[in-house]
C-alpha positions as YAML, in Angstrom:
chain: A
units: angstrom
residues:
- id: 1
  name: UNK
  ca: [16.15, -31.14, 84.13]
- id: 2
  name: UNK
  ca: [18.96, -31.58, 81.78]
- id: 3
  name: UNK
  ca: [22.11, -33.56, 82.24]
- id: 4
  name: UNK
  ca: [23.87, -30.42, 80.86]
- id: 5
  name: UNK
  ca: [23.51, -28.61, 84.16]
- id: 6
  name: UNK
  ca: [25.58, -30.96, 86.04]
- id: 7
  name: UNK
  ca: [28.79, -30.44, 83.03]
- id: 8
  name: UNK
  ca: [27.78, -33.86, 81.50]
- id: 9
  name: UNK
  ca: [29.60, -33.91, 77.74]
- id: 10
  name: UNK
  ca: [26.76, -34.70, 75.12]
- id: 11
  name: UNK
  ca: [29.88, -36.39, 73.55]
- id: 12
  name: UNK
  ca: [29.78, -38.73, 76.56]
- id: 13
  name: UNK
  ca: [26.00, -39.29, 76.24]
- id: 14
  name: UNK
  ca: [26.21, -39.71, 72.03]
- id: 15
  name: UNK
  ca: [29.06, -42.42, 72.62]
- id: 16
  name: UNK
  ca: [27.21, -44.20, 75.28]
- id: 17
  name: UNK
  ca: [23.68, -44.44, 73.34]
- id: 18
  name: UNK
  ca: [26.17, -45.74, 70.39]
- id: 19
  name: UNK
  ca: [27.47, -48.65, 72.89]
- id: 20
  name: UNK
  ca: [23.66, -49.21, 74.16]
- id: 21
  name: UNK
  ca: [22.68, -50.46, 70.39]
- id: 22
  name: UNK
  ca: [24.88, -53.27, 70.64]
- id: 23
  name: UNK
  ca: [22.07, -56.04, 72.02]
- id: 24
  name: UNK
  ca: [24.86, -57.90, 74.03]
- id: 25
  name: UNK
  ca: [25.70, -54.84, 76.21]
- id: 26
  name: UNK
  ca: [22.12, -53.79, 76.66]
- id: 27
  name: UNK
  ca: [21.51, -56.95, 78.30]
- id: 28
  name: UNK
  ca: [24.28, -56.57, 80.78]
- id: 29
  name: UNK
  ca: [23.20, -53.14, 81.82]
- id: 30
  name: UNK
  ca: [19.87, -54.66, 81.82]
- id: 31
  name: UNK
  ca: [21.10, -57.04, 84.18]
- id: 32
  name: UNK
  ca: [22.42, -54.50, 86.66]
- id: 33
  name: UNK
  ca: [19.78, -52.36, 86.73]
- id: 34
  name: UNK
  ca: [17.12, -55.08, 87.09]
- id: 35
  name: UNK
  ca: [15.31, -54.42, 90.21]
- id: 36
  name: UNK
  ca: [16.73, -50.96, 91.16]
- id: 37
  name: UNK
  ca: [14.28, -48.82, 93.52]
- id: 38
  name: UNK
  ca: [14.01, -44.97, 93.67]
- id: 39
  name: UNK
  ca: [15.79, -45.40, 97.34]
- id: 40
  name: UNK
  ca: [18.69, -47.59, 95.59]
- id: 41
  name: UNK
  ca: [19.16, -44.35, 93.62]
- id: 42
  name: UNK
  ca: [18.95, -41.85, 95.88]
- id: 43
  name: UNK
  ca: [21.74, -43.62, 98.07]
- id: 44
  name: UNK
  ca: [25.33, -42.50, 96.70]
- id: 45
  name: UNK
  ca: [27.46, -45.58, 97.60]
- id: 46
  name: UNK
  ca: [25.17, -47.67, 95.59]
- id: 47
  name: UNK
  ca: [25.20, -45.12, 92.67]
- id: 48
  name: UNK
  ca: [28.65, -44.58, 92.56]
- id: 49
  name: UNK
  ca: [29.22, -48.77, 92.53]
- id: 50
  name: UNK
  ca: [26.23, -48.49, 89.32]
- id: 51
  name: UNK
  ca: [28.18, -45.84, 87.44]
- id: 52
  name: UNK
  ca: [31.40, -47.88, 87.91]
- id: 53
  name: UNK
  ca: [29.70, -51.08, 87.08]
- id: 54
  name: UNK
  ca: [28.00, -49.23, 83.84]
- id: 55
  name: UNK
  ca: [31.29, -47.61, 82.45]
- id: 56
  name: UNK
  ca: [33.08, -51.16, 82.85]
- id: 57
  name: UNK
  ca: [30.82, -52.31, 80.71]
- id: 58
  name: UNK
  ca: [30.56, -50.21, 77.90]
- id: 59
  name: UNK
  ca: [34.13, -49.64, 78.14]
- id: 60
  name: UNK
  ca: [34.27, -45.99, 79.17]
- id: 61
  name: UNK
  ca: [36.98, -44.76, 81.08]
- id: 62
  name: UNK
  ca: [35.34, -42.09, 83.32]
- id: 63
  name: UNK
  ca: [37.45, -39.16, 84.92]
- id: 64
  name: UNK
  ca: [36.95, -38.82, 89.00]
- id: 65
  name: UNK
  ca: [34.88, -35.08, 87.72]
- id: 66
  name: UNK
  ca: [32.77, -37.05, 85.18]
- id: 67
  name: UNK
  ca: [32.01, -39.42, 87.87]
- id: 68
  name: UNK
  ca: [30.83, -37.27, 90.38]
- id: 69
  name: UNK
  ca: [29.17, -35.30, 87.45]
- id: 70
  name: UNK
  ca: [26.74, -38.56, 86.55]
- id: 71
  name: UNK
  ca: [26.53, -39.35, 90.50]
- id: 72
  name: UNK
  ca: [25.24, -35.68, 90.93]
- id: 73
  name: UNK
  ca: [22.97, -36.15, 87.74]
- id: 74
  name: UNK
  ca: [21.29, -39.37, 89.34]
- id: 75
  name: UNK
  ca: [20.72, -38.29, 92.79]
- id: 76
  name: UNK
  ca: [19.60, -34.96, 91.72]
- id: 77
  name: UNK
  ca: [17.01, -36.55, 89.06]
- id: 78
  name: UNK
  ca: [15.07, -38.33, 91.95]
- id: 79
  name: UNK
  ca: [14.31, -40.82, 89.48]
- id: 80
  name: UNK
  ca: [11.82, -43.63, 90.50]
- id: 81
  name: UNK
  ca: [12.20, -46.59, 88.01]
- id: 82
  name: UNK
  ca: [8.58, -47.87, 88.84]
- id: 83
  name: UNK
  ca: [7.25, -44.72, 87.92]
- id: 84
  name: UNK
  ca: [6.54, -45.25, 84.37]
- id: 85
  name: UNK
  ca: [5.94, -40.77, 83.54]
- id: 86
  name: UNK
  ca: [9.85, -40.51, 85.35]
- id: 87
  name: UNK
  ca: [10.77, -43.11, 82.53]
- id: 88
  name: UNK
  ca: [9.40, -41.22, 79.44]
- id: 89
  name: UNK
  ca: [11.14, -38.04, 81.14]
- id: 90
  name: UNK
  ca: [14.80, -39.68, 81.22]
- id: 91
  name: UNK
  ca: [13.36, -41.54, 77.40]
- id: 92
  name: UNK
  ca: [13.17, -37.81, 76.27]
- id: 93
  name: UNK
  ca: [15.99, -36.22, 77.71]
- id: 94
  name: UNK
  ca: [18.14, -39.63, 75.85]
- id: 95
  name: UNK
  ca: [16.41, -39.99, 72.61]
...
C-alpha cells in the first residue's frame, strides 16, 4: 500500500524525511509517538490530534485535503507499532 493512493505529494514526504534528520525534531516526534497502540491509530480523533501535533513540529503547514489525505493514509494502513514486520513495511515505503 502506497501513500500515493490516498493523493499524498512525494514532495510532502521528501521535505518531511529532510526535517526528520535533524536529531532535535526526531526526538520530539519520538516523544509523541512513544507508546502509540494499533487501536490509538485506528481511532480518527486521536490521529487527526497526531498529524496536527507532527506538522507543528516540523513546521509544515498542512492544507484541510492534505490532512484528511495523511488521516486516510493512517487509518487505512492498519498499522500496529508493536508489530515489528508492519514497521519494516512503513521503513520501506519511507526509505
Amino acid at each position: 500500500m502506497s501513500y500515493t493512493k490516498y493523493g499524498i505529494k512525494p514532495e510532502l514526504v521528501e521535505r518531511v524525511k529532510t526535517k526528520m534528520k535533524n536529531p532535535v525534531t526526531k526526538d520530539r516526534i519520538k516523544q509523541v509517538t512513544n507508546g502509540l497502540t494499533k487501536y490509538d491509530l485506528q481511532d480518527r480523533t486521536k490521529v487527526k490530534r497526531l498529524v496536527r501535533t507532527a506538522a507543528g513540529i516540523l513546521q509544515e503547514s498542512l492544507s484541510e485535503a492534505q490532512e484528511e489525505q495523511l488521516i486516510q493514509f493512517v487509518l487505512g494502513s492498519r498499522i500496529d507499532p508493536n508489530n515489528t514486520l508492519h514497521l519494516i513495511k512503513l521503513w520501506a515505503m519511507f526509505r
